[in-house]
BAVEXKOL-177689 format. One record per residue (C-alpha): residue number from 1; y, z, x. Coordinates in steps of 0.1 Angstrom, whole numbers. Layout:
% BAVEXKOL-177689
i; py; pz; px
NUM; Y; Z; X;
...
% end
This chain:
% BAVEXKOL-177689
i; py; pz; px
1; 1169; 724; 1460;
2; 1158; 721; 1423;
3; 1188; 705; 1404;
4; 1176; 715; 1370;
5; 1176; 748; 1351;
6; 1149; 766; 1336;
7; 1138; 759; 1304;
8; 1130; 785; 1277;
9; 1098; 786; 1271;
10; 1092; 785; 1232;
11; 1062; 806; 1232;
12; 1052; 840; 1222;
13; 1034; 854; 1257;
14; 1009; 841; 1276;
15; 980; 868; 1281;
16; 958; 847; 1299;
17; 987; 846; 1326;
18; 996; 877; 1324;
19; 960; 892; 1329;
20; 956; 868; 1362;
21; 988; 882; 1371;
22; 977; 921; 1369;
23; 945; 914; 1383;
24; 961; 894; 1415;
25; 984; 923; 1416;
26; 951; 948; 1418;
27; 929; 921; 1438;
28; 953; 896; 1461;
29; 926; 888; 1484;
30; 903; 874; 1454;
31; 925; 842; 1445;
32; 920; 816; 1464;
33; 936; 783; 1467;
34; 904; 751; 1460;
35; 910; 716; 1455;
36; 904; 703; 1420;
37; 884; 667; 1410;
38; 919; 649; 1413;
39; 925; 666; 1450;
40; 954; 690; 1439;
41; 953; 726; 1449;
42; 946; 748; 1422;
43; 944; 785; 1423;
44; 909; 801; 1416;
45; 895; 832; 1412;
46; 863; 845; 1432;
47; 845; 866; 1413;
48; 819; 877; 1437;
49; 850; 890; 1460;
50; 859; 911; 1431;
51; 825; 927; 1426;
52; 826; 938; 1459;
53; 856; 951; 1461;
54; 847; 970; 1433;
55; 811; 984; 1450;
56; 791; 966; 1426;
57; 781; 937; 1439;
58; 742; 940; 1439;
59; 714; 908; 1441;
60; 692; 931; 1420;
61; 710; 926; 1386;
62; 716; 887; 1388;
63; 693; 873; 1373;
64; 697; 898; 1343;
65; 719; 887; 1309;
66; 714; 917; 1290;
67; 743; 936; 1286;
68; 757; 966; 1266;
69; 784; 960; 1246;
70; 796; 946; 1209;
71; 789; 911; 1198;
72; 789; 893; 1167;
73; 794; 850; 1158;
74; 829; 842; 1163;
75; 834; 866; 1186;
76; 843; 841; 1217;
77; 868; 823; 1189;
78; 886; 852; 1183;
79; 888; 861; 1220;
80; 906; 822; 1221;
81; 927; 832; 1192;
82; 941; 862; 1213;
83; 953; 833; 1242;
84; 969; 810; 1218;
85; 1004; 815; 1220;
86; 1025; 818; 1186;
87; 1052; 788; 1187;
88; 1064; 810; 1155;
89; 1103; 827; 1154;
90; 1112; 858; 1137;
91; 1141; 849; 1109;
92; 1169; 876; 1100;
93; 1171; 889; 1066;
94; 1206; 904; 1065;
95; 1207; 904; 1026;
96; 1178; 928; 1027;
97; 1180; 947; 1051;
98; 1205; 985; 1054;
99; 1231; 984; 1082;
100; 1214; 955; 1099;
101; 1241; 957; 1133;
102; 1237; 988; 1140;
103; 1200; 1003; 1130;
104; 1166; 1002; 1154;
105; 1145; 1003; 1129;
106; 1127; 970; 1119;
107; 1107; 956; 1090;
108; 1090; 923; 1096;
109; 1077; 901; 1070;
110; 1049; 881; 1078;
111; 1011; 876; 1093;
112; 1007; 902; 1118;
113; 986; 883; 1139;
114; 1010; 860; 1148;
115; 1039; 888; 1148;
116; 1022; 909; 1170;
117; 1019; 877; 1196;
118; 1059; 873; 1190;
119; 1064; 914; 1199;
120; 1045; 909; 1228;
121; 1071; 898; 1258;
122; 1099; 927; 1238;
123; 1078; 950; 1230;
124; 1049; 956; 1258;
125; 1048; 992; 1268;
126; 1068; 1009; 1251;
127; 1056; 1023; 1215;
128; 1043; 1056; 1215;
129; 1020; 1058; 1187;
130; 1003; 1031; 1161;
131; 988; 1046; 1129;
132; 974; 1015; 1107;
133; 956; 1019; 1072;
134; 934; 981; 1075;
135; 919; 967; 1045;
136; 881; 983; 1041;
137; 865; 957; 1037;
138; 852; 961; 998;
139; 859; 929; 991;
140; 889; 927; 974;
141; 917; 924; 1003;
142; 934; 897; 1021;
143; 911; 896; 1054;
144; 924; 863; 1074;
145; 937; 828; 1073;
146; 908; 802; 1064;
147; 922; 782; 1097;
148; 921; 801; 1125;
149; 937; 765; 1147;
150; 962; 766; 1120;
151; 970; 800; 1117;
152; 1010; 800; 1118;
153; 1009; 765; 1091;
154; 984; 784; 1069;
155; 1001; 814; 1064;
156; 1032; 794; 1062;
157; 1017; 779; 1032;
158; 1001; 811; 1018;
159; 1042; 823; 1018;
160; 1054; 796; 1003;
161; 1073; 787; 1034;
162; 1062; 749; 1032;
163; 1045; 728; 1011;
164; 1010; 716; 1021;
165; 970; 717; 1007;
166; 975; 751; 988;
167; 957; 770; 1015;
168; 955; 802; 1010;
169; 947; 843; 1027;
170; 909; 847; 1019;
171; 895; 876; 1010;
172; 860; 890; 1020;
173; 834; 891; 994;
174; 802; 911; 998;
175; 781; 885; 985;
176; 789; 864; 1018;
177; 762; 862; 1048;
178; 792; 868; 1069;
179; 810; 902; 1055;
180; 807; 923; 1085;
181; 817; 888; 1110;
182; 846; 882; 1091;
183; 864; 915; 1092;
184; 854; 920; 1129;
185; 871; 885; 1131;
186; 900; 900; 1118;
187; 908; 932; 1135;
188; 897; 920; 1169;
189; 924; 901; 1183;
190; 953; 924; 1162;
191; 937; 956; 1182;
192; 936; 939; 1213;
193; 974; 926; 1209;
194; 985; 960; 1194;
195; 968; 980; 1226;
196; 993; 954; 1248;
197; 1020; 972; 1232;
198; 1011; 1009; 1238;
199; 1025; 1029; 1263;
200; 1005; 1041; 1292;
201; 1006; 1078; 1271;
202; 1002; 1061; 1237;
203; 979; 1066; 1212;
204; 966; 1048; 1181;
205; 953; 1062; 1149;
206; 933; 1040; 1123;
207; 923; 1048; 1088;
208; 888; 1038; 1078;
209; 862; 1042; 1054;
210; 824; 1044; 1056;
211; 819; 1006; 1054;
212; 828; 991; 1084;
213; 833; 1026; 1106;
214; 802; 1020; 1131;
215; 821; 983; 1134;
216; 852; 998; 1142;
217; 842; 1024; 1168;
218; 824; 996; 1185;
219; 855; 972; 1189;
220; 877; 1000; 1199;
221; 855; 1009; 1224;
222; 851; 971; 1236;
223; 891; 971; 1239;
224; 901; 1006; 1248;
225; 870; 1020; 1263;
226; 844; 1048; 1250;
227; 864; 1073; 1273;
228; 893; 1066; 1253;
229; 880; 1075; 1223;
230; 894; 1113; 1213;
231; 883; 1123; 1182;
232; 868; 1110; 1145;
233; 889; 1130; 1125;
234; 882; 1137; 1086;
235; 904; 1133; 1062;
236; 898; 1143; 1026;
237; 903; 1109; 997;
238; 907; 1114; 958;
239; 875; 1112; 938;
240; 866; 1092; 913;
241; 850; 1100; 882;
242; 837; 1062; 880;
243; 797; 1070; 879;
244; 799; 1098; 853;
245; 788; 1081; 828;
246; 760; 1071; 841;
247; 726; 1092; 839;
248; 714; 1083; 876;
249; 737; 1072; 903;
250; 724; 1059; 934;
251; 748; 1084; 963;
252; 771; 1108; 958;
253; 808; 1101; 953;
254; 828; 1103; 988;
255; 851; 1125; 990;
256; 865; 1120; 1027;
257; 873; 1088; 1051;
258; 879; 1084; 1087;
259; 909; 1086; 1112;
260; 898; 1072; 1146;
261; 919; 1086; 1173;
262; 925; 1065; 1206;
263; 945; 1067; 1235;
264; 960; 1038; 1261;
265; 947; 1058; 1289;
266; 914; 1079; 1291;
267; 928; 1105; 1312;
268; 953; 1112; 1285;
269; 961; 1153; 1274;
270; 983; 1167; 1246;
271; 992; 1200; 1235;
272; 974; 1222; 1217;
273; 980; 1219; 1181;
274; 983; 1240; 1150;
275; 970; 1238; 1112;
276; 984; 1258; 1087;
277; 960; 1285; 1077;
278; 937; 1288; 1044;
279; 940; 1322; 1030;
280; 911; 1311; 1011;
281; 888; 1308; 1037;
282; 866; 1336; 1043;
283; 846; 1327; 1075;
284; 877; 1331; 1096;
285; 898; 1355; 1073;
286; 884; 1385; 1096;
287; 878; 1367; 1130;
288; 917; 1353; 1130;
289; 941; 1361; 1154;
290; 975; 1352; 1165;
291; 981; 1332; 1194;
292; 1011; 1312; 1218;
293; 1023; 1281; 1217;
294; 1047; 1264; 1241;
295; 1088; 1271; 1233;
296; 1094; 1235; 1243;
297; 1095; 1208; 1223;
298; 1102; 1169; 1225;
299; 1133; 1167; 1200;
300; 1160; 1157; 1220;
301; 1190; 1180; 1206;
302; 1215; 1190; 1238;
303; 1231; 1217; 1216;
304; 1196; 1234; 1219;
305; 1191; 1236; 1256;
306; 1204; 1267; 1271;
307; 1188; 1291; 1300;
308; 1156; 1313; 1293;
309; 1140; 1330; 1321;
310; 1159; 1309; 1344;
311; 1150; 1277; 1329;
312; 1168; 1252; 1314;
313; 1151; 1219; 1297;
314; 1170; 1188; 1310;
315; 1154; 1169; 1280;
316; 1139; 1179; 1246;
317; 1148; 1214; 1234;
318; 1138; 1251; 1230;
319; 1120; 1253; 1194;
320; 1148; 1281; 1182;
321; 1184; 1283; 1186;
322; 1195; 1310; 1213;
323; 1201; 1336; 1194;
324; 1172; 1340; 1181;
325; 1150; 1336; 1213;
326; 1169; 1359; 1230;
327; 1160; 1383; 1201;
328; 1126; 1372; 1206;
329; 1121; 1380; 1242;
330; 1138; 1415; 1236;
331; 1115; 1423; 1210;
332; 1087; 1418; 1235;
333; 1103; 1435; 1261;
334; 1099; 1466; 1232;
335; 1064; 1459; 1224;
336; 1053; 1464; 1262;
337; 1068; 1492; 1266;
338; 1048; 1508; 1241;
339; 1017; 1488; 1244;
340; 1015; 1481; 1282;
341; 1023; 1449; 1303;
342; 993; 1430; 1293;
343; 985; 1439; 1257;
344; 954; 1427; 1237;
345; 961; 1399; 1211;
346; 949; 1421; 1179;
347; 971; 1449; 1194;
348; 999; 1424; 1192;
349; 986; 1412; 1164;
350; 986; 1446; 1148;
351; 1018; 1461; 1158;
352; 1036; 1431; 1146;
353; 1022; 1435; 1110;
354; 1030; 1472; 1110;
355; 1069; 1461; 1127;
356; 1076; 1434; 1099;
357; 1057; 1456; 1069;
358; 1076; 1495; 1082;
359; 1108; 1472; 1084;
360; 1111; 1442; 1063;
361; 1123; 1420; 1090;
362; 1101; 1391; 1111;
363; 1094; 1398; 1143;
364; 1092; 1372; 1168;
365; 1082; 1373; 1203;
366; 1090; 1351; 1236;
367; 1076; 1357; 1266;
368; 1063; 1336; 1300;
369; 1031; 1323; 1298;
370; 1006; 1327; 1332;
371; 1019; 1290; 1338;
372; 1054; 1303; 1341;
373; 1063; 1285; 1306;
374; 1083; 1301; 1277;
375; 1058; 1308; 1246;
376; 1064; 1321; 1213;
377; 1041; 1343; 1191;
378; 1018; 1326; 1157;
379; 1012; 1350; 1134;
380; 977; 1350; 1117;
381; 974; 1329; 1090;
382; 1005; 1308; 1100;
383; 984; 1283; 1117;
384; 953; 1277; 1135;
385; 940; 1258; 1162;
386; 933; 1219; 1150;
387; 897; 1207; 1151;
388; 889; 1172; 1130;
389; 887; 1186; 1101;
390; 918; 1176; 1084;
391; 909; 1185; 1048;
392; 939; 1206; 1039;
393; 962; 1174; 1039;
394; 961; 1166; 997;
395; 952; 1129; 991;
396; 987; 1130; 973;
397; 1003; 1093; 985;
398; 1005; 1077; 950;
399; 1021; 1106; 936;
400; 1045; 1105; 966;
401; 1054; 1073; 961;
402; 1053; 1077; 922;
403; 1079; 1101; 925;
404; 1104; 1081; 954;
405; 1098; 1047; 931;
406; 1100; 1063; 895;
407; 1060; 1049; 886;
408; 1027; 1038; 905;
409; 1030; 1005; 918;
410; 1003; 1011; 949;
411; 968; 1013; 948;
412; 956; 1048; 972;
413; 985; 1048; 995;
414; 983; 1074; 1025;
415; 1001; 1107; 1021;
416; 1034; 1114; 1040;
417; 1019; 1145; 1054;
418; 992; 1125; 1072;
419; 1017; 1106; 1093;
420; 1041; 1135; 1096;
421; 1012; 1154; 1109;
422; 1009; 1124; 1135;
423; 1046; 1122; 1147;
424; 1048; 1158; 1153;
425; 1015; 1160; 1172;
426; 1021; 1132; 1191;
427; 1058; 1121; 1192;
428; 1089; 1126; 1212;
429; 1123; 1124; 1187;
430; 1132; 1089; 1200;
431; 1097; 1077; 1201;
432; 1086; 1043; 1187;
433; 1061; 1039; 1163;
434; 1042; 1008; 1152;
435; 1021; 1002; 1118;
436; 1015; 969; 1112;
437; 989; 966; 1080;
438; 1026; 985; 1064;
439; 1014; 988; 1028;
440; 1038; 1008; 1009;
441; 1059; 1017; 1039;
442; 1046; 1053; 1038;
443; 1050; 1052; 1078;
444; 1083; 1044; 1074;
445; 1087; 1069; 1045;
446; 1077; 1099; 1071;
447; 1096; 1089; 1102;
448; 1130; 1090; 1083;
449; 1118; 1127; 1066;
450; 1109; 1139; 1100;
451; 1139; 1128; 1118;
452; 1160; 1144; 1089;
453; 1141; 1176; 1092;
454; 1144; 1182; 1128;
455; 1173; 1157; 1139;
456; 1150; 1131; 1154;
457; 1157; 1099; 1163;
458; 1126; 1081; 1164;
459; 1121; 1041; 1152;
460; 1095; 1024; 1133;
461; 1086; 990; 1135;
462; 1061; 975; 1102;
463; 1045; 944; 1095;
464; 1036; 939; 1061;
465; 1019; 905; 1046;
466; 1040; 892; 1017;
467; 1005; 890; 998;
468; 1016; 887; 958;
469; 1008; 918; 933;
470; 981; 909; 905;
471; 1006; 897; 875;
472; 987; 922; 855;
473; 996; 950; 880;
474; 1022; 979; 872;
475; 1042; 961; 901;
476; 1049; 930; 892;
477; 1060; 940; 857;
478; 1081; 963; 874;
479; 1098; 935; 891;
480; 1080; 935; 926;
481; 1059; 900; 935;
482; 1047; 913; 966;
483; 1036; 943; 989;
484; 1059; 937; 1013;
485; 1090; 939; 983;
486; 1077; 973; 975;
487; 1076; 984; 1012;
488; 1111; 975; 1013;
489; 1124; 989; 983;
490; 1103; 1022; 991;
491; 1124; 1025; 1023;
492; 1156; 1012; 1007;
493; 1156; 1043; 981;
494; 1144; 1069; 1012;
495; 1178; 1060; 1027;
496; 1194; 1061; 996;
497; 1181; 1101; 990;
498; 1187; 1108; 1023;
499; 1224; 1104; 1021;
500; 1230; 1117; 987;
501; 1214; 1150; 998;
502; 1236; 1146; 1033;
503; 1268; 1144; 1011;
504; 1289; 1172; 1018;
505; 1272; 1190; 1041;
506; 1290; 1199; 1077;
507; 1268; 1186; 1108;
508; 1273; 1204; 1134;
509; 1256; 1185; 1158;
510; 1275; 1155; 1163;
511; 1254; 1147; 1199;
512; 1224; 1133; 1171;
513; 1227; 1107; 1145;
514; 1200; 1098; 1126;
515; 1192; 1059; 1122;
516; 1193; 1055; 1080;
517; 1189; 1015; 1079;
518; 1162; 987; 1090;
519; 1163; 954; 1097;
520; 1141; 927; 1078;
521; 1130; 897; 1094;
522; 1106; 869; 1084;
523; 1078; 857; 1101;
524; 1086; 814; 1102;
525; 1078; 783; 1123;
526; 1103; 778; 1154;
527; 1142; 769; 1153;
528; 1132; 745; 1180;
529; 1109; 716; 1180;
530; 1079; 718; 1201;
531; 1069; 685; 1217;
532; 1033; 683; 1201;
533; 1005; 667; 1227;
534; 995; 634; 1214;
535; 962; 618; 1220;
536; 961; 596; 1245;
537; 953; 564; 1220;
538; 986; 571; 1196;
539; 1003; 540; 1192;
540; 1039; 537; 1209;
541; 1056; 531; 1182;
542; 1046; 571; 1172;
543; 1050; 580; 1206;
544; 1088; 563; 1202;
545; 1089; 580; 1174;
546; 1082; 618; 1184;
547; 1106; 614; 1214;
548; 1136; 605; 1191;
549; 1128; 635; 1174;
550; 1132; 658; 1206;
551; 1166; 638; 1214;
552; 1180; 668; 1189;
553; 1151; 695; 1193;
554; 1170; 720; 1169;
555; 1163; 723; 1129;
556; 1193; 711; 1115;
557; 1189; 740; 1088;
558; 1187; 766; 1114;
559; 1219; 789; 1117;
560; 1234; 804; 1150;
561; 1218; 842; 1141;
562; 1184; 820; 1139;
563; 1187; 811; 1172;
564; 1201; 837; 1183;
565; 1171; 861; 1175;
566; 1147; 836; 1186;
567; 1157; 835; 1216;
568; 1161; 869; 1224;
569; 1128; 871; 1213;
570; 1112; 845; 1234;
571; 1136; 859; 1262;
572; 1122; 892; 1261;
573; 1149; 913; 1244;
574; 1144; 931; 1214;
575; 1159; 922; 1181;
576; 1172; 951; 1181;
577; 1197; 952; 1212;
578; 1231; 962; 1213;
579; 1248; 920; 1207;
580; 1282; 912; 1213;
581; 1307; 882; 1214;
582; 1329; 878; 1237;
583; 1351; 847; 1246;
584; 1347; 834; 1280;
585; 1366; 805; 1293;
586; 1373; 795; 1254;
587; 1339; 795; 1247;
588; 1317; 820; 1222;
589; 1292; 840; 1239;
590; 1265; 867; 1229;
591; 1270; 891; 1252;
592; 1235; 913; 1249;
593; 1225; 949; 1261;
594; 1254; 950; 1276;
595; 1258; 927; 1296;
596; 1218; 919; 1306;
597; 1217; 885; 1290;
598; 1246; 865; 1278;
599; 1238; 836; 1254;
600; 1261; 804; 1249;
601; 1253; 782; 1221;
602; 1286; 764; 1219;
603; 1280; 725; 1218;
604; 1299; 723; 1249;
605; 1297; 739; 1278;
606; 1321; 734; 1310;
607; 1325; 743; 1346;
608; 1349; 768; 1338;
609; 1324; 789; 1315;
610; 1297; 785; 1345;
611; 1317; 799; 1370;
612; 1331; 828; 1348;
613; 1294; 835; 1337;
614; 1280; 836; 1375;
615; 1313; 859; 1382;
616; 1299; 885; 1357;
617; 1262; 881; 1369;
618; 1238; 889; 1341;
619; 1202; 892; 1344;
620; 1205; 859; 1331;
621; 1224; 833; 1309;
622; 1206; 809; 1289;
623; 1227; 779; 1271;
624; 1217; 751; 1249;
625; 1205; 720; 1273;
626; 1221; 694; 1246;
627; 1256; 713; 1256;
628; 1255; 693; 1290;
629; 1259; 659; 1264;
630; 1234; 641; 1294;
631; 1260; 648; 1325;
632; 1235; 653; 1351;
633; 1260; 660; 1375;
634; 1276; 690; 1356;
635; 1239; 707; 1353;
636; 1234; 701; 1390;
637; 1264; 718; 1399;
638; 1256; 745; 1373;
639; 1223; 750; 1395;
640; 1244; 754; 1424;
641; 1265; 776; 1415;
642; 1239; 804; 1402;
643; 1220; 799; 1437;
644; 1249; 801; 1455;
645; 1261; 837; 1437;
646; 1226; 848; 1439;
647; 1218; 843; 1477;
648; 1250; 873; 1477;
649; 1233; 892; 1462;
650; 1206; 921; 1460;
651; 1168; 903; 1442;
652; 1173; 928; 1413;
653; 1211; 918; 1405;
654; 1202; 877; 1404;
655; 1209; 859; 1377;
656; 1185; 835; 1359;
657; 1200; 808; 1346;
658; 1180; 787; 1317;
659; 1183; 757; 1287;
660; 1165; 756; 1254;
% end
């Protein structure tokens, strides 16, 4: 029996591991056990097995190295940068963060390369929906560290974190052969990390302009597929007035950019969705007619689920209170008996108008659909159908944000109705939503609107570089010295309206409270020191000298919430789970989603706190190794005891027991 615990690993995921792992799960009888130079037995992988397993094993196309697809130089190093692991921590911020215990929402600070590596074990699978606004690529934004090897040491240096060369965050200038490379160097492995994180019905949705938009499509489709690609959607941008003075100009001002819609999963549906209509637009003003959309909907309010036609929802909620749909279905209960069971839509459409104009009083209709679904009447010209065109959303973000932060202090952010548009396509009310190029936090900014609106309860998770604002910028005179300060301030004061215009006002649905806080947490090397691998001609007296540095592998600087958080982290828990303390056998322990992990990082532990610990039997129980103060014996034992209690009981209910 193995006499020695677990050890944490201090790593963000592996994905080369976890690939192998999916693809033995998919194709067992393709790994193979082969002996290595040295004679061990290593696991391989035969290839040719797969291809014919797959059907397309064929001695035709051998020989032949052409293939379809995306390629550029640096395209196999970023490809290696995606299986690094981070040895990075996330660092609690309570000072700026809003009701830091209790709230799910969550701002990181920090490169989101190597944040995205560190959400990876916490966070795979379950957001809903990623909407990021990347830099495009004009040649004035941050684009990636110099150091790709060094990533985690260069941005630590670019923050200020540690002191070092002065590297820095380049940014991409046109006049350099490699443009185009860089920025595909860039986005590559962050789109391939952030598609990890999607749920299998999840969707991503990226702003773009014209510049790098043939670039983009072809990297999406290298990570997501072509069959996942839904839609390039339209979306109008302010003009500017730039080349008037000028006699000639060489193109016409743009007046639109791109919103490339993606989902996890090519077989993926949604509802049909509505637009609100233009009165002004004469090609359809004569041709429109009402039409049905489903009664259901995703926001998950118990108070609105009640029984129509013998239905009722056991999640989400009916669109209207019951009152009113019971109204509604009465109404068309009246209409067919004067129209006929199966009326036409304009004669709907028509006695409607006549109802509401004869009668000064709206008119709604609920009926079953053919699918044996409730449905409730459009009107014409309250909405029509949604194509890609998304031109009636105003390019109105700084003027938003002008008017939450009291002046301009952002350069063309997105508009709040652009993401609200989003979230109520495409999420649920306790959805998760991911943007991790945050900017001004206008994500943010539209997920706490929403849920206010309609009682929601969906979380948002940003990553935002601190990258500094120009000294002659309207932002740093007003105080701000980087993006990610007015990110947080932006959501700070959304809060802050939120609750003044709550004040006195009687909720009467007490089943939903919305989340008004985030947490802040910044992106910084590791709590724990990672044994580095030395070459094998380093002196002894350096080798010496590392391993008396691991005799006390913890930064002295580094306070129990530090490790706390990392270790949840590298556990995978969110930072955001339900945490505890408890005392058990006279010792402090964080007891986590109830009960799922419990964390000791006393500098003692005994035989007492073991046994009480195995007693409650948590998925598992990590403790600090340096607690066992070198008693062999007493680790042994502690070994023991968690086999013993596990061999009792069911696989799922054992308890893994680990150091760090």
């Amino acid at each position: 029996m193995n006499e020695q615990p677990n050890k944490l690993s201090g790593t963000s995921m592996d994905i080369t591991a976890d690939n192998r792992a999916r693809l033995k799960a998919l194709f067992p009888a393709c790994f193979t056990e082969t002996r290595n130079e040295k004679g061990e037995l290593v696991e391989s992988i035969d290839f040719e097995r797969i291809k014919a397993e797959l059907g397309t094993f064929s001695d035709v196309f051998e020989s032949r190295r052409e293939r379809y697809g995306m390629d550029w130089p640096g395209k196999k190093d970023a490809l290696r940068l995606i299986q690094t692991p981070s040895y990075a921590t996330l660092k609690p911020c309570r000072e700026e963060s809003v009701n830091f215990d209790t709230t799910e929402n969550l701002f990181i600070e920090g490169d989101n390369l190597e944040v995205l590596k560190l959400l990876q074990k916490s966070y795979y699978g379950k957001v809903k929906m990623i909407y990021i606004d990347p830099p495009y690529n004009t040649g004035k934004e941050f684009i990636y560290p110099d150091n790709y090897t060094e990533s985690l040491e260069t941005y630590l240096e670019y923050a200020g974190l540690i002191d070092g060369e002065g590297k820095k965050f380049s940014t991409n200038t046109a006049n350099e052969g490699r443009f185009h490379t860089k920025w595909l160097n860039m986005m590559y492995p962050r789109l391939y990390l952030a598609r990890n994180l999607l749920r299998d019905d999840g969707v991503i949705f990226i702003s773009i302009g014209s510049e790098e938009l043939s670039n983009l499509i072809a990297i999406m489709n290298d990570i997501f597929g072509e069959e996942c690609n839904k839609n390039i959607i339209v979306i109008r941008r302010g003009i500017k007035s730039v080349q008037v003075q000028f006699e000639s100009v060489d193109s016409f001002n743009r007046g639109h950019e791109y919103l490339l819609f993606y989902s996890k999963r090519s077989d993926f549906r949604f509802e049909k969705c509505f637009v609100p209509y233009d009165k002004n637009d004469e090609d359809q003003e004569d041709t429109l007619e009402g039409s049905w959309n489903n009664h259901w909907r995703g926001t998950n309010r118990p108070t609105m689920r009640y029984e129509l036609f013998g239905i009722k929802p056991t999640t989400g909620q009916w669109r209207w209170g019951e009152e009113r749909s019971r109204k509604a279905i009465s109404n068309w209960e009246t209409l067919c008996k004067i129209l006929g069971e199966s009326p036409k839509q304009s004669e709907i459409d028509t006695f409607v108008k006549q109802k509401e104009n004869m009668e000064n009083i709206k008119f709604d209709l609920l009926r079953l659909s053919n699918t044996g679904k409730p449905e409730h009447y459009i009107r014409p010209g309250e909405g029509k159908l949604a194509s890609d065109i998304w031109i009636d959303i105003k390019p109105n973000g700084g003027s938003q944000l002008k008017k939450i932060m009291g002046e301009k202090l952002f350069d063309t952010p997105k508009s709040i109705d652009l993401i609200s548009r989003l979230l109520e396509y495409f999420c649920n009310s306790d959805d998760l939503i991911l943007d991790f190029f945050a900017g001004s936090a206008t994500t943010a900014h539209a997920v706490l609107d929403l849920n206010k609106q309609d009682k929601g309860n969906r979380k948002f998770i940003l990553v935002q570089l601190p990258e500094p604002c120009a000294e002659d910028s309207e932002a740093f005179k007003a105080g701000y010295k980087t993006i990610a300060d007015i990110g947080k301030e932006r959501i700070r004061r959304v809060i802050k309206k939120i609750k003044e215009e709550q004040k006195g006002k009687l909720d009467l649905d007490e089943s939903v409270k919305q989340d008004l806080g985030f947490k802040v947490f910044k992106l910084d090397k590791s709590n724990f020191r990672q044994w580095q691998q030395l070459d094998p001609s380093t002196p002894p007296e350096k080798i010496q000298e590392e391993l008396f540095k691991h005799i006390n592998h913890i930064d002295s600087k580094a306070s129990p919430e530090d490790l706390l958080y990392e270790i949840l982290l590298k556990a995978g828990f969110t930072p955001t789970e339900k945490i505890e303390t408890k005392t058990i056998a006279g010792k402090r322990v964080f007891y986590i989603a109830d009960g799922a992990l419990l964390l000791c990082l006393e500098e003692e532990v005994t035989k007492e706190l073991i046994n009480e610990v195995a007693e409650l039997g948590p998925m598992q129980f990590i403790c600090l190794d340096s607690a066992f103060h070198g008693n062999d014996q007493l680790k042994a034992n502690a070994v023991q005891t968690f086999a013993a209690r596990n061999m009792q009981k069911e696989k799922h209910n054992q308890t893994v027991f680990m150091t760090v």
